[in-house]
N, C-alpha and C positions, 0 to 999 in steps of 0.2 A: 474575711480578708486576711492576706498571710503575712506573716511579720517576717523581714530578715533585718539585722543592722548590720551596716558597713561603718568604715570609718574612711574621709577621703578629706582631700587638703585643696583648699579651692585658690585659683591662682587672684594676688592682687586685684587683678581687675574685672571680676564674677565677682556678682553680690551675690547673697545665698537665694533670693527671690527666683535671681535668674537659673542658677543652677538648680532651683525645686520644679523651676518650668519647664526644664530640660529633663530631668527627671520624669514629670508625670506623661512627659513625649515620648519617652524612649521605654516609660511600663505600658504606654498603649501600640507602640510599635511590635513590641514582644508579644502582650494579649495578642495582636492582630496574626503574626506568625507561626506562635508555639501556644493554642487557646487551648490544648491538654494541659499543659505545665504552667502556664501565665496567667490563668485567670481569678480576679480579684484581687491582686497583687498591687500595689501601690509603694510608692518609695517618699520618703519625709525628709530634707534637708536641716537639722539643727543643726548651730554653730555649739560645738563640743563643749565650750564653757555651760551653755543652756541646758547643755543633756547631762552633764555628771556635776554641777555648782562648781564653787569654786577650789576643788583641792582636784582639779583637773590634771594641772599641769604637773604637780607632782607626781601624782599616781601615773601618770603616763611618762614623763622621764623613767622613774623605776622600773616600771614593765619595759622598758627601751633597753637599759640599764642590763637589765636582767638576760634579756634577750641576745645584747652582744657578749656577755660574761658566756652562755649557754654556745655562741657559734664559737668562740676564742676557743671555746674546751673541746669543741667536735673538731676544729682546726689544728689540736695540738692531739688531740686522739689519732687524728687519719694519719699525722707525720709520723708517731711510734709505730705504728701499721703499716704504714707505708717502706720503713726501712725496719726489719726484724731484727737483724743480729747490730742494731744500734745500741744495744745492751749488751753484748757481747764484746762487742767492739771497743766501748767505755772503758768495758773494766780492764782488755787488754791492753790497754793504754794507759791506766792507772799502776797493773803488774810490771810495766814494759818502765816506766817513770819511777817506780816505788826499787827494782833491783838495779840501777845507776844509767840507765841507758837517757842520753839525752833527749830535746823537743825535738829537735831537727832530725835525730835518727827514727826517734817512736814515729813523729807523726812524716817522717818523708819516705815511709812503706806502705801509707794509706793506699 
């Protein structure tokens, strides 16, 4: 029998019973369609507290945690990529402010 785990979030009103019932409907709908790749496959509903005890919820904020810190930084990577001479441009603007030239003049040639 083959193992996968998911993790899925069941709405207010599905008790987990129901949704294991639905599950073992929807591994035999597969068996019956894909019986090269589906067979002996089965799917298990636990409620997440059951499956890892109780320091669930932390450990899974963290990994959450961790995961938006991981997209902010691919977000602020693709904007320096995105505009190349944005460094170029800085520092002309820093040269352009540092020898007396005003804000209004430096930055109304952007």
């Amino acid at each position: 029998m083959g193992t996968l785990r998911g993790v899925g979030r069941l709405r207010p009103d599905v008790s987990v019973e129901q949704a294991s019932t639905e599950m073992h409907a929807l591994a035999a709908v597969l068996e019956k369609e894909h019986p090269d790749t589906n067979t002996d496959w089965d799917y298990l509903c636990v409620p997440l507290r059951e499956y890892h005890g109780r320091e669930c919820p932390r450990r899974v904020l963290i990994c959450l945690a961790r995961v938006c810190v991981l997209l902010d930084r691919q977000r602020q990577c693709r904007q320096l990529v995105a505009r190349p001479g944005f460094i170029a441009r800085r520092r002309e603007m820093a040269v352009r402010l540092a020898i007396g030239a005003g804000r209004a003049a430096s930055f109304g040639s952007c």
